[in-house]
C-alpha positions in Angstrom: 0.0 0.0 0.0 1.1 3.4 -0.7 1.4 6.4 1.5 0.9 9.7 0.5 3.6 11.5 2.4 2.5 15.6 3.2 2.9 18.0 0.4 6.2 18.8 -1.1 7.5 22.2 -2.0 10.5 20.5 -4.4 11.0 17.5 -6.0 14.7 17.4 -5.7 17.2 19.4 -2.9 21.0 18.5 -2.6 22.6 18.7 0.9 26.5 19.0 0.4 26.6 19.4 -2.8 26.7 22.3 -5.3 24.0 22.8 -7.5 23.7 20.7 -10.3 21.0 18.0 -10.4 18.1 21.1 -9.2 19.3 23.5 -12.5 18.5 20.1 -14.7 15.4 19.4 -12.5 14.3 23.0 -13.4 15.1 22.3 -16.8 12.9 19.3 -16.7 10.1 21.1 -14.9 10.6 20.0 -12.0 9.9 21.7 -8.8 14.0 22.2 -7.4 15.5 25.3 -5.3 17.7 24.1 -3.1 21.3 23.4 -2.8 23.2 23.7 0.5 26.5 23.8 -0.2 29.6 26.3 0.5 29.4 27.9 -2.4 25.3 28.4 -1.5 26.3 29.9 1.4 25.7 27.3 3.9 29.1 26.6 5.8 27.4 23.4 7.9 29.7 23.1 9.9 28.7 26.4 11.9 25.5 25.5 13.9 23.6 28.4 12.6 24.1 27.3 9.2 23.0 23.9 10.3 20.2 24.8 12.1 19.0 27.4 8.8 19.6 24.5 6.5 16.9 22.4 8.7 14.7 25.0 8.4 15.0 25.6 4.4 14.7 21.7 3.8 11.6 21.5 6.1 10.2 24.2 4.5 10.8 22.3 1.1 10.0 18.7 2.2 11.5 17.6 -1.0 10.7 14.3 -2.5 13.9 12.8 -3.0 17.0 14.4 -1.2 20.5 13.8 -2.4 23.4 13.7 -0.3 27.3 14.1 -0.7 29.1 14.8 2.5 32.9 15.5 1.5 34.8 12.3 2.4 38.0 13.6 1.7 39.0 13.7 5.4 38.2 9.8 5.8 40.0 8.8 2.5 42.9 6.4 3.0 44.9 8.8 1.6 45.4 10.4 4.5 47.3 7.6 5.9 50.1 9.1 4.0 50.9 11.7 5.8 51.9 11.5 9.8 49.6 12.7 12.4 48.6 16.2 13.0 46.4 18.6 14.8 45.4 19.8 11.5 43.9 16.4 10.2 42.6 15.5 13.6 40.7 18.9 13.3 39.6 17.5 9.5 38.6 14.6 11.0 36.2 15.7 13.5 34.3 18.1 10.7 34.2 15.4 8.2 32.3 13.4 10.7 30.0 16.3 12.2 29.3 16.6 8.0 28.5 12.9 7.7 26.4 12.7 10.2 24.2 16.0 9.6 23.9 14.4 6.4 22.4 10.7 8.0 20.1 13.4 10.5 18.7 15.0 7.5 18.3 11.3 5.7 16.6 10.3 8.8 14.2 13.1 8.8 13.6 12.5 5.5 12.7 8.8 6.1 10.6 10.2 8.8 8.6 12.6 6.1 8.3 9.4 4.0 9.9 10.7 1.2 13.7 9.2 -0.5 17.5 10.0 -0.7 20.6 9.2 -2.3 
């Protein structure tokens, strides 16, 4: 059986990435306006970001979310290199990043709707 989750504002939003998959959705005609990203003007990780980012995806329930938290601070590649405050500090963002992406997945889980 299906369930009709609440209305969406947008089909498609992108969380840590910039935008490219809501230009083609608009392209498409698809209902798509927002990317939080850096270059958006979202740094996530300061909490006021964070916490405005909530807002602006609750406001747009999108259907299908899609998600790229940067990884670059849990590559392997990072083995190379001996240890440092500096990657330690890395570290910890990349984390508080991956897991404000899995709390927004969750919510959207929670809405009934899909991510990637």
């Amino acid at each position: 059986m299906w369930y009709l989750p609440a209305k969406c504002r947008d089909d498609i939003a992108e969380l840590f990435c910039p935008p490219h998959v809501v230009p083609e959705a608009r392209k498409r005609s698809l209902q798509a306006s927002l990317s939080i990203d850096l270059v958006t003007g979202y740094d996530l990780r300061i909490a006021e970001d964070r916490k405005r980012a909530n807002h602006e995806f609750q406001e747009a329930n999108p259907r299908l979310l899609l998600t790229g938290p940067p990884w670059s601070a849990m590559s392997q590649l990072q083995n190379l290199s001996p240890p440092s405050h500096h990657k330690e500090v890395k570290l910890s963002e990349g984390i508080n990043m991956l897991e404000s992406a899995m709390d927004e997945q969750e919510k959207q889980l929670e809405r009934k709707w899909v991510f990637a």
